[in-house]
C-alpha positions in Angstrom: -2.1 12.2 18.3 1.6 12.5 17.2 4.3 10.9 18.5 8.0 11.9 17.7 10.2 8.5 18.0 13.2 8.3 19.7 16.3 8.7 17.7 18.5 5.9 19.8 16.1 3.1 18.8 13.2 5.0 16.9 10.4 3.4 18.6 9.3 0.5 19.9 6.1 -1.9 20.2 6.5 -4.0 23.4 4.0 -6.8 24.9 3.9 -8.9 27.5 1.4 -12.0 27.0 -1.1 -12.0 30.2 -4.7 -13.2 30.2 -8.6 -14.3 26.4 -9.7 -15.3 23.2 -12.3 -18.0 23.3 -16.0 -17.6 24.6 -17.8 -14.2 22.8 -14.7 -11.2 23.1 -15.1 -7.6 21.7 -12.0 -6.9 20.1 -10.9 -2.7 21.0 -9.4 -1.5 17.6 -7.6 2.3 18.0 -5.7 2.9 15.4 -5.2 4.1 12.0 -3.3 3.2 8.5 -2.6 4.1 5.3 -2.8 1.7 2.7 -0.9 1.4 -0.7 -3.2 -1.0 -2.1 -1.7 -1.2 -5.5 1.3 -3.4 -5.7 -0.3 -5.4 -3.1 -3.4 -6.0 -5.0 -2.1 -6.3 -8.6 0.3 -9.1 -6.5 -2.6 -10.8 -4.5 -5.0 -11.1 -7.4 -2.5 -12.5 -9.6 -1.5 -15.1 -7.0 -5.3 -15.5 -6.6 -6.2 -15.8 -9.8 -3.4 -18.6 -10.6 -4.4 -20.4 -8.0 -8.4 -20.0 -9.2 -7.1 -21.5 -12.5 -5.1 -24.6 -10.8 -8.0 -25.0 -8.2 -10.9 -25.0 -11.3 -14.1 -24.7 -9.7 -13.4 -24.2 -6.1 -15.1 -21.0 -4.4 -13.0 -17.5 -4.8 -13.1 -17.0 -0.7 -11.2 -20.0 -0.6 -8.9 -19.3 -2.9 -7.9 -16.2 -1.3 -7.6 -17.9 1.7 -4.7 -20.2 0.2 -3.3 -17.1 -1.6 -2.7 -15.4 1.4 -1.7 -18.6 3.6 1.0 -19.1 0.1 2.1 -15.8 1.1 3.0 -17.0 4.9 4.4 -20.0 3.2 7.0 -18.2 1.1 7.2 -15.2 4.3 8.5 -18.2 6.4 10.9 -20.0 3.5 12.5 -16.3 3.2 13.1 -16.0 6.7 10.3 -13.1 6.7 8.5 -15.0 9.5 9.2 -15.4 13.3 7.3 -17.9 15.9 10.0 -18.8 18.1 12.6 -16.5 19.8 14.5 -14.6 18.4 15.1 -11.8 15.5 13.5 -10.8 12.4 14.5 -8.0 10.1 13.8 -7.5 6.6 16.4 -7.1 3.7 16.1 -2.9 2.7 14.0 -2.7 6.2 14.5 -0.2 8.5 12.1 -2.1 11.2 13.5 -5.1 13.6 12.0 -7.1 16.1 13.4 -9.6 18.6 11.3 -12.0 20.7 11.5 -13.7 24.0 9.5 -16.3 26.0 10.6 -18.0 29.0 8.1 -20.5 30.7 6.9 -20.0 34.2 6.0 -22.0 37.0 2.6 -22.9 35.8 3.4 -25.9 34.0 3.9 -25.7 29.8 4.6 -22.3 28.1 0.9 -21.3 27.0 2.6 -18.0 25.4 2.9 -17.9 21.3 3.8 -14.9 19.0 4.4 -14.1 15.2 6.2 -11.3 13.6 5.6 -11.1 9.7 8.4 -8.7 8.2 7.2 -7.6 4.5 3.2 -8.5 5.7 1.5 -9.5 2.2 5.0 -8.1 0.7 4.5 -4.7 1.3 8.0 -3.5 2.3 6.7 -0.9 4.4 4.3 -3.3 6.3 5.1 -5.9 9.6 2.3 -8.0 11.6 2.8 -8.4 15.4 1.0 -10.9 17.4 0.9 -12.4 20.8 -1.1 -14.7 22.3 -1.0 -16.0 25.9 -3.2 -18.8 26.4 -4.8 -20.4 29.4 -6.7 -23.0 30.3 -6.1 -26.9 30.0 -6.1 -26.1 26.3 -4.8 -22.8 26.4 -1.4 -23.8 24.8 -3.2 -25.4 21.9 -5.7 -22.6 21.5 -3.3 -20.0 21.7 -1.3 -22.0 18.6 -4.3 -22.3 16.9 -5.4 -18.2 16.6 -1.2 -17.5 15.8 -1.5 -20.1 12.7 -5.1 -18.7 11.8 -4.6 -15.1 12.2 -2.2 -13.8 9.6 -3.3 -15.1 6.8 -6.9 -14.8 7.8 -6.2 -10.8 8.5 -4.8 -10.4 5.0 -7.1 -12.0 3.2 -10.4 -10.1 4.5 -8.4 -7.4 4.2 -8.1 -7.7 0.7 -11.4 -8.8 0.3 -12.8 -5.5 1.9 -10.7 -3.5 -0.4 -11.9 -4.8 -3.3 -15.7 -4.3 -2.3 -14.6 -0.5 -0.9 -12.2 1.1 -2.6 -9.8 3.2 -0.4 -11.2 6.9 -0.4 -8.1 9.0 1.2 -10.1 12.6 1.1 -11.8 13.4 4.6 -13.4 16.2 2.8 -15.9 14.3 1.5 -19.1 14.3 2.9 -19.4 11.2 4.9 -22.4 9.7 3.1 -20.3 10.3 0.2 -17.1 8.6 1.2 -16.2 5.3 0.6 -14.2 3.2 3.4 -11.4 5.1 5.1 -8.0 3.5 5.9 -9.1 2.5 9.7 -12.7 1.1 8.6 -10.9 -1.3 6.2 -8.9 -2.4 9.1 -11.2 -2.4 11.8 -13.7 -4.4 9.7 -10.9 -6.5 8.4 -9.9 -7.2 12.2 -13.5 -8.1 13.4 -14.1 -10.8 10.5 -11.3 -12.0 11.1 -11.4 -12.4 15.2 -15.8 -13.2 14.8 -13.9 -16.4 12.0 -11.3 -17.5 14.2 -14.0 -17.7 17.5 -16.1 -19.6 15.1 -13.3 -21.9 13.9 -12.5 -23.2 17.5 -15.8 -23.0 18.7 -16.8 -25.8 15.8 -13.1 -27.6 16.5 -13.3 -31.5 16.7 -10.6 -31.9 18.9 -9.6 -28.5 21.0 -12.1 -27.5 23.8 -12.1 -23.9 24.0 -15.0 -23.7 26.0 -12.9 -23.9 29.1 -9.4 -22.8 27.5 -9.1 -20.0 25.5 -6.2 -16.8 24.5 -5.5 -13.2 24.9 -4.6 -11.7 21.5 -2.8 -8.7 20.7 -2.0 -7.8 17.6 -0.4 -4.9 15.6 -0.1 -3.7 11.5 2.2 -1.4 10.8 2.7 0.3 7.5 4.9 3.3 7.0 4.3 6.1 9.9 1.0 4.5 10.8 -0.6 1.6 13.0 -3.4 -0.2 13.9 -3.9 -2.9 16.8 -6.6 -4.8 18.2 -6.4 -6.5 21.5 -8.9 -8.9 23.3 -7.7 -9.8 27.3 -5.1 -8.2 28.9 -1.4 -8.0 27.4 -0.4 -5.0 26.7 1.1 -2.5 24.0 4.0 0.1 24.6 5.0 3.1 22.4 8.1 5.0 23.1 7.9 8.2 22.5 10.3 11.7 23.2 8.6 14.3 25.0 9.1 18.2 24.8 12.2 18.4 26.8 13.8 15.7 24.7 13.0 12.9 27.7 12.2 9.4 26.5 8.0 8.3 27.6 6.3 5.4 27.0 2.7 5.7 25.9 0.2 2.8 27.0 -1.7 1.9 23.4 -4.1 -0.7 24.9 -6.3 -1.7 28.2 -5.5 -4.6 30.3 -9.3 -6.1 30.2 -9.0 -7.8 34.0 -12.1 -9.6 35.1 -11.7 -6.9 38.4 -12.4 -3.8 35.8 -15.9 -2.7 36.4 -16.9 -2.9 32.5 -15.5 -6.7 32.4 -17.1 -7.4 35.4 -20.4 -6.3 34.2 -19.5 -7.2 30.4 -19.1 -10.8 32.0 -22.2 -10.7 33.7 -24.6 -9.5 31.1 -23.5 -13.3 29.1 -24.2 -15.1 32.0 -20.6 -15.2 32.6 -19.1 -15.7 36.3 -15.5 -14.8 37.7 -13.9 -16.5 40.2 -10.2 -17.2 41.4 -8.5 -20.7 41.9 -7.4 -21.6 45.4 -4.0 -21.1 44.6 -4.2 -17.8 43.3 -6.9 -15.3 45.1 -5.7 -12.6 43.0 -5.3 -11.3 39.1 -1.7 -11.2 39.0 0.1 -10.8 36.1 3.8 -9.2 34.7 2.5 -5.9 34.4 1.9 -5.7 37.9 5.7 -6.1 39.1 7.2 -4.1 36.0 5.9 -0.7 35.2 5.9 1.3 31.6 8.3 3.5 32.4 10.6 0.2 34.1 10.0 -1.8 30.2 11.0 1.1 28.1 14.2 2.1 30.5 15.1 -1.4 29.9 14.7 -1.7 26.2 16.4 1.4 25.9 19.6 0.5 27.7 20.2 -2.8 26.2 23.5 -2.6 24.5 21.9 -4.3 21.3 18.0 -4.3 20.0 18.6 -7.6 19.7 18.8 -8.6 23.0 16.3 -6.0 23.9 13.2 -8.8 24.0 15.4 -11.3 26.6 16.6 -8.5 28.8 13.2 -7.4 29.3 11.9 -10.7 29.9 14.8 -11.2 32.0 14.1 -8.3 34.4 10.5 -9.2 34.9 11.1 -12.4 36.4 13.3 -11.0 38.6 11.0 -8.5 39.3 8.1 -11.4 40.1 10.7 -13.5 42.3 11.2 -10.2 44.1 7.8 -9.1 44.8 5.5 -11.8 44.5 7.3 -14.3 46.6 5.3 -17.5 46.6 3.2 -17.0 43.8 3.6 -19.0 40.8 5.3 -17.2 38.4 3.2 -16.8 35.2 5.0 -17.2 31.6 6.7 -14.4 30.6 6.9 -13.2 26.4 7.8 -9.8 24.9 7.9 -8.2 21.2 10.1 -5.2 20.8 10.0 -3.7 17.5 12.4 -0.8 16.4 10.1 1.3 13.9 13.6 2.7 12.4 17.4 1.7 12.1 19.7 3.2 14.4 21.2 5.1 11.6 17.7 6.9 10.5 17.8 10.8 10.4 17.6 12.5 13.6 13.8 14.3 12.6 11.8 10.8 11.9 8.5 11.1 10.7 5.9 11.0 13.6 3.6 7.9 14.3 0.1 8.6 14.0 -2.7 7.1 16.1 -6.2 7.7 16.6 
């Protein structure tokens, strides 16, 4: 699938945090990338290999563990990396993203997010997260899986590009072929999500047994993405149509308990559903604001940097307007601008599988 961008503000990623990461999820991975592994690795190693010599003895996973959590270090010193509203863009970048959370009526803001500009310092590359937590521990679980999962995500990454070397040609036959692109990231994504589940399941001090996170999360590099997304926020392409009219294109599911393959997913773990008293149904922001509403928004803002609080702003309007009485659940959103508003009027297209 090819998607021309829009030339006003050349594409954007949009979520809104909703419902869970905690318990035994099945991350959904679409997506493809492209990988240019070379500056990245000749970087990462030599971080990793420093950092074997200062650390002596000390096991080589673990090293590239701290490498890559250096790397978030120096992301956030630079200004590279966002976990609190507002903007992030790049120096030479052609990508921006602005962020907005606004708590709702549910007690504390459970939502958190992280954009990483220059992800592993590729300049081509950004990492999108959100995370919308519930639960009495929901706030702290959600926290913990936004600390965890950047780093974590690069360094299996790089792990499982050493052990498979990136094969580019789909000629190949595939017993022949090493790992394409979307298998490095898709196995990348489920060590990753399996290590996190296993890091709060073994937790001293945050029960996740009764609390747990939605996670959404995006890698973009070049004209290419992949996402993975466990629970139910929710993932937004705009793209231009035939007759020049702008479209939004849903990239993910919202996995509600009422869907028929949760509800049986659910069941066959000895799962059960049920609603609180106070809230009979599975209402979320999605369900006052539609696609088409989000990207008309985004589109009309007068700045991209606004773009994330004017959205956010509509929805709870929206919520006040038709789900009078209802607590009002927190509200978050990532918009990220694939291109400056100065790029050529022909961008390349996004590619997705």
């Amino acid at each position: 699938m090819e998607c021309k961008l829009p030339e006003a503000f050349e594409s954007i990623y949009l979520s809104f945090a909703c419902r869970s990461f905690a318990g035994k999820r099945t991350s959904r991975i679409p997506g493809e990338t492209v990988v240019k592994m070379v500056q990245f690795s000749s970087l990462f190693n030599g971080l990793a290999k420093s950092m074997l010599i200062k650390n002596g003895k000390k096991d080589k996973i673990d090293v590239g563990r701290e490498t890559a959590a250096a790397l978030a270090k120096e992301a956030r010193k630079n200004e590279l990396m966002l976990s609190s509203p507002g903007i992030v863009n790049g120096e030479g970048s052609n990508s921006l993203a602005s962020v907005f959370s606004k708590r709702g009526q549910k007690g504390m803001n459970q939502d958190c997010f992280v954009v990483w500009e220059e992800f592993g310092c590729q300049e081509d590359m950004i990492f999108c997260g959100i995370f919308d937590g519930h639960g009495p521990w929901g706030h702290t679980v959600a926290k913990r899986v936004r600390k965890l999962m950047p780093s974590s995500l690069l360094c299996n990454w790089q792990e499982i590009l050493a052990l498979n070397p990136l094969d580019l040609d789909s000629e190949k036959e595939p017993d022949t072929r090493s790992l394409g692109p979307f298998d490095v990231w898709k196995q990348a994504n489920l060590k990753t999500f399996s290590a996190i589940d296993q890091d709060l399941e073994q937790h001293p001090i945050i029960d996740s047994f009764h609390s747990g996170t939605t996670v959404l999360t995006i890698v973009r590099q070049g004209v290419l993405i992949v996402m993975a997304n466990i629970g139910d926020s929710r993932a937004i392409l705009g793209t231009i149509s035939d007759d020049g009219s702008l479209v939004p294109v849903q990239l993910t599911v919202d996995l509600k308990p009422n869907l028929p393959q949760e509800i049986e997913r659910i069941t066959q773990r000895k799962g059960r559903i049920s609603s609180s008293e106070d809230e009979s149904g599975v209402y979320r922001v999605w369900d006052v604001i539609s696609n088409q509403q989000a990207m008309d928004i985004v589109s009309s803002s007068p700045g991209r940097e606004e773009s994330s609080k004017r959205l956010v702003a509509h929805a709870v309007r929206a919520w006040k307007r038709k789900r009078p009485g209802l607590a009002m659940d927190d509200v978050s959103a990532i918009c990220l601008f694939f291109h400056s508003s100065s790029s050529s009027p022909s961008p390349d297209p996004i590619k997705l599988q």
